[in-house]
C-alpha positions in Angstrom: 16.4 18.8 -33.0 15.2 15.4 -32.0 11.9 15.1 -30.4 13.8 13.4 -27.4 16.0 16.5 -27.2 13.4 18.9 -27.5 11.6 17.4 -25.1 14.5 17.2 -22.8 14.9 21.1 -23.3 10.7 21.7 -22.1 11.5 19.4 -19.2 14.4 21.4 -18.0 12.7 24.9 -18.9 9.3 24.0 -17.6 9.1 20.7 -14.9 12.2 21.7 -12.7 11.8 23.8 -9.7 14.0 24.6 -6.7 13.1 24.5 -3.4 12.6 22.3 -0.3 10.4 19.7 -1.4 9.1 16.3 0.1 9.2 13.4 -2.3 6.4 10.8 -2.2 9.3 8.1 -0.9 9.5 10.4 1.6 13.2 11.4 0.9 13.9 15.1 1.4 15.0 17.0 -2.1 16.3 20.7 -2.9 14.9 20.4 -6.6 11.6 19.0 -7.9 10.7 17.6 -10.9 7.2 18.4 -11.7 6.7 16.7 -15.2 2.8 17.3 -15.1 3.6 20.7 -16.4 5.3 19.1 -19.3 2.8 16.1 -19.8 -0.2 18.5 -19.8 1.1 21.1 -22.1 -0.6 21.0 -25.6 3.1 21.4 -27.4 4.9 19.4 -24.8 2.8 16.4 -24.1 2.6 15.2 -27.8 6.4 14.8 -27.9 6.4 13.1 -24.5 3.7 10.3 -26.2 6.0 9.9 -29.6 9.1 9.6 -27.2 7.9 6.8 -24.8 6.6 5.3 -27.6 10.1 5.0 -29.3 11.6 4.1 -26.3 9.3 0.6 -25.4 8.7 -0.2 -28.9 10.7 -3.1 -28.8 7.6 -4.6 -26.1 4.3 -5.7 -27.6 1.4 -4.0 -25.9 -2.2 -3.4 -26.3 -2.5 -1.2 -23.7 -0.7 1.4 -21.5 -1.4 3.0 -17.9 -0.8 3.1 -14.3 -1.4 4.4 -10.6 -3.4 7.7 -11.1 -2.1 10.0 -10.6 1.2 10.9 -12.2 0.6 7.6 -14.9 -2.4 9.2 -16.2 -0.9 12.2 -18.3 1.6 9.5 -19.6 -0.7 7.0 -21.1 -2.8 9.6 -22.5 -0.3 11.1 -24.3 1.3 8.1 -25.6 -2.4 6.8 -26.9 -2.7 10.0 -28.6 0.8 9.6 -29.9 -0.3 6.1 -31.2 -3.6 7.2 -32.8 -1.6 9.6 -34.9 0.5 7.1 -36.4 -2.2 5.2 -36.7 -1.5 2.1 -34.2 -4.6 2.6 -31.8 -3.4 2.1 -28.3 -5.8 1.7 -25.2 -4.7 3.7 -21.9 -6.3 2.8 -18.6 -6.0 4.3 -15.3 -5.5 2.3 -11.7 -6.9 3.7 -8.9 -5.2 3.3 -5.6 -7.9 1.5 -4.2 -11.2 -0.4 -4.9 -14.3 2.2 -5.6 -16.9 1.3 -2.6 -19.9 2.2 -5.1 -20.7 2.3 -9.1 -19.1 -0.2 -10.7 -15.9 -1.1 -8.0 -13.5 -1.3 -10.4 -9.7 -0.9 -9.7 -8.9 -0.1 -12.7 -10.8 2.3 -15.5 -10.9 2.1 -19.1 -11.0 -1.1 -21.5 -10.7 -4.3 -19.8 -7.1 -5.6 -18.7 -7.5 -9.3 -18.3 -5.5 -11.2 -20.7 -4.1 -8.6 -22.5 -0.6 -7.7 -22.7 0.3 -3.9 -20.9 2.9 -1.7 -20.4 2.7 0.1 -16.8 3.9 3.6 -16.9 5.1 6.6 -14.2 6.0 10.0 -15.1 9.1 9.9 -12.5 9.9 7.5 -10.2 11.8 7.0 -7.2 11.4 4.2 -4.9 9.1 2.3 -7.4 6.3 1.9 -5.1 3.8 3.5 -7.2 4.4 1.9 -10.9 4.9 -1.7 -8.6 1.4 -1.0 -7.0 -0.2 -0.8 -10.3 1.4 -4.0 -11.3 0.3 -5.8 -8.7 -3.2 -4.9 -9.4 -3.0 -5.3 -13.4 -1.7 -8.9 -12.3 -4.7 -9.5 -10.1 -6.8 -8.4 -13.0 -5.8 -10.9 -15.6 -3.4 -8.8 -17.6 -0.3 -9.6 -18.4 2.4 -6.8 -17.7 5.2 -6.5 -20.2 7.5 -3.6 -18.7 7.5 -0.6 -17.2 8.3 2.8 -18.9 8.8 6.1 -16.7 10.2 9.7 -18.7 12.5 9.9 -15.7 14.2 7.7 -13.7 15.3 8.4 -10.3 15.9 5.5 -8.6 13.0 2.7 -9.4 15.3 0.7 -11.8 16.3 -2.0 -9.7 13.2 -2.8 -7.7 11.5 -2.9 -11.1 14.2 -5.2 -12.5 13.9 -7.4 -9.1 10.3 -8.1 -10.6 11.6 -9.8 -13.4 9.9 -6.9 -15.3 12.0 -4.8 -18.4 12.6 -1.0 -17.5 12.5 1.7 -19.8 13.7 5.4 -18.7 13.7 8.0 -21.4 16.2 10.2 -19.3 18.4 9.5 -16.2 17.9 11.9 -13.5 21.8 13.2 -14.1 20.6 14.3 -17.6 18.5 17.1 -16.2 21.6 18.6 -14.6 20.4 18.7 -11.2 
């Protein structure tokens, strides 16, 4: 089995739950998918990395991250993924606003400004979240080469609007909801 499909598999078995939930875009939905419980698991999270990793390779980056909260599994599993093939790959997190003490930084981790980064979202709808981090990895000097999400609900044109490449590993159809 292909790490994509096996991965698909934990996703289905493990992130999906059914319900009445609220979606951050504010949309009502009768299934959640809750891929923190795939991006945190110890077996799981290391497929997630290779995958997203396989899936953007064809964009240059030095770095990969995004809007904390659901970016930050993401990015740390595809730096781990990285490290294991040995291509070292900084992760940063962006926070949704400017710290008021410490250092003030809006973004965490290695510097940003003039490298090239990939902005990443575990899911994403509306886009909002993934296009706030870009905004603020633009004001910092970076220069933003994509965006890459595991699943895609939604976000692909606002992304594209941006001028910015989209990468989904899975379309929301493909976990039979």
């Amino acid at each position: 089995m292909s790490d994509r499909d096996e991965l698909l598999a934990g996703i289905k078995a493990r992130a999906v739950i059914y319900g009445d939930f609220t979606l951050s875009s504010g949309r009502r939905a009768s299934s959640y998918v809750d891929l923190r419980r795939v991006l945190l698991d110890g077996r799981l999270a290391p497929l997630a990395g290779r995958v997203l990793l396989n899936a953007t390779a064809d964009l240059a980056y030095e770095a990969v991250g995004g809007l904390t909260l659901g970016a930050d599994p993401v990015a740390c599993a595809m730096m781990h993924a990285a490290a294991s093939r040995g291509t070292p790959l900084d992760a940063f997190v962006v926070r949704k606003a400017e710290k008021t003490h410490g250092t003030q930084r809006r973004i965490e981790g290695p510097d940003v400004a003039g490298r090239r980064v990939l902005a990443v979202e575990d899911t994403s709808t509306t886009g909002a979240s993934v296009l706030t981090a870009v905004d603020a990895l633009q004001e910092a000097g970076a220069e933003v080469v994509g965006v890459a999400v595991l699943v895609e609900r939604g976000a692909r044109p606002r992304v594209l609007d941006r001028g910015l490449p989209y990468r989904a590993v899975y379309e929301f159809a493909e976990l039979g909801l």
